[in-house]
N, C-alpha and C positions, 0 to 999 in steps of 0.2 A: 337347656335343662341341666340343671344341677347334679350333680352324681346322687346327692340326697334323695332328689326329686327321683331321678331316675331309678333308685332303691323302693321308695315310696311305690311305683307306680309297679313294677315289678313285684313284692308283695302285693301290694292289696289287687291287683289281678290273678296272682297267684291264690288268693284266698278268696277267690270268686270261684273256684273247682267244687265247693261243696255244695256251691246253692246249684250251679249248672248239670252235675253229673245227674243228681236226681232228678232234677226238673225233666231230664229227658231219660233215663234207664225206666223211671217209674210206666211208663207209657209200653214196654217192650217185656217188662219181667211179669212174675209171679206175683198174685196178690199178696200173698205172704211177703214176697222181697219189696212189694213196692210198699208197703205198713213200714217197712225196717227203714226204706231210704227217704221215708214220710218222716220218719222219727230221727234220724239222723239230721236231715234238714231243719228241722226247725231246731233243735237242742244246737245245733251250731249257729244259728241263726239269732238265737239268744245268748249265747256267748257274743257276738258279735255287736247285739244291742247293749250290752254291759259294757265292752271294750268301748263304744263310742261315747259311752257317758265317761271314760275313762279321759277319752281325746279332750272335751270338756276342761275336763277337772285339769289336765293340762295347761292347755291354755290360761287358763284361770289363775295357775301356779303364775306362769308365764310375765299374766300382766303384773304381779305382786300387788301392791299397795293401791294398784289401780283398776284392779277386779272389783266388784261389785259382788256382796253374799249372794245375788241372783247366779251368777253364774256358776259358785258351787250348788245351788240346788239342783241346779239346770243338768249339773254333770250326775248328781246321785238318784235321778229321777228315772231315768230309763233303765237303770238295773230295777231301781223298784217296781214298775211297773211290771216288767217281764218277770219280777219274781212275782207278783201279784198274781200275773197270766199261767206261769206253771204253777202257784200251788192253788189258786181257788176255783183252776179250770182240770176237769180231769181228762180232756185232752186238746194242747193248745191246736188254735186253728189259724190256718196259713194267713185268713186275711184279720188275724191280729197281728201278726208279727207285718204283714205288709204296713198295713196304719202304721204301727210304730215305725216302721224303716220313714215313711214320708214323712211325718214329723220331725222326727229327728234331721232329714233334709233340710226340711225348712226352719226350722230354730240355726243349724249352720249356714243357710245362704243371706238369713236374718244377721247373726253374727257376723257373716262377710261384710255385709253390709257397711256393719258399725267399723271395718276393718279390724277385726280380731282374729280373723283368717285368712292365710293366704289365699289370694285369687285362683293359685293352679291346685292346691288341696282341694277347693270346691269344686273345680270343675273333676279329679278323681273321684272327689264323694259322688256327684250324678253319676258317671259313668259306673261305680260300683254299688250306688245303688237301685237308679233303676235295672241293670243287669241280674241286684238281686230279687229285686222286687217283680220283675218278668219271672223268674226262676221260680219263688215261691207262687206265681198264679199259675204257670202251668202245672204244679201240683194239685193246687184248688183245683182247676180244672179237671185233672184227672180224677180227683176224688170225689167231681160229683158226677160227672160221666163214668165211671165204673162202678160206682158205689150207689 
């Protein structure tokens, strides 16, 4: 493994803390606190879906002349939506933001495919997003078992 690699994998593990801490404080706190770490979670959770349309746009840079305009939609698509999701929704819900995280999977395991993605990024990507995609349903869960 690369030093790069190894930076890689150390952040985006390290930025698996905010979908993890709530998934499990919300289960032990205060209705009041678990609203707060309900809303903390998904507001970073779409930062998160922005950032990956980011990764996109990336690559896309990457290939130059040999990108295809699909793949810059491809990159400005997931911010749109999630902005879609915050303002036409008065309040987002966990298994919106879950959808988009698997999507967004599978458009990059598709792209791995065509090889436009390293093999070991992808396999970070699952690990970090089904990690977050668990994270986000044990809040659904708590939200409908308490609520």
């Amino acid at each position: 493994m690369t030093q790069a690699q190894k930076s890689a994998y150390i952040l985006g593990l390290s930025g698996l803390i905010p979908f993890i801490i709530p998934a499990i404080a919300v289960w032990f706190v205060t209705p009041d606190m678990s609203q707060i770490l309900e809303t903390m979670q998904m507001a970073y959770a779409a930062l998160i879906i922005s950032f990956m349309g980011g990764v996109q746009w990336g690559y896309a840079v990457k290939h130059g002349d040999a990108a295809r305009p699909i793949h810059y939609v491809l990159s400005v698509i997931p911010t749109l939506i999630i902005f879609a999701v915050l303002f036409f929704t008065l309040a987002v819900k966990g298994y919106q933001i879950t959808l988009i995280f698997m999507v967004l999977l599978f458009v990059q395991t598709i792209l791995d495919q065509r090889r436009y993605v390293e093999t070991w990024f992808l396999k970070l990507r699952w690990i970090l997003t089904i990690t977050a995609v668990l994270s986000l349903l044990s809040v659904c869960i708590f939200q409908i078992i308490k609520f």
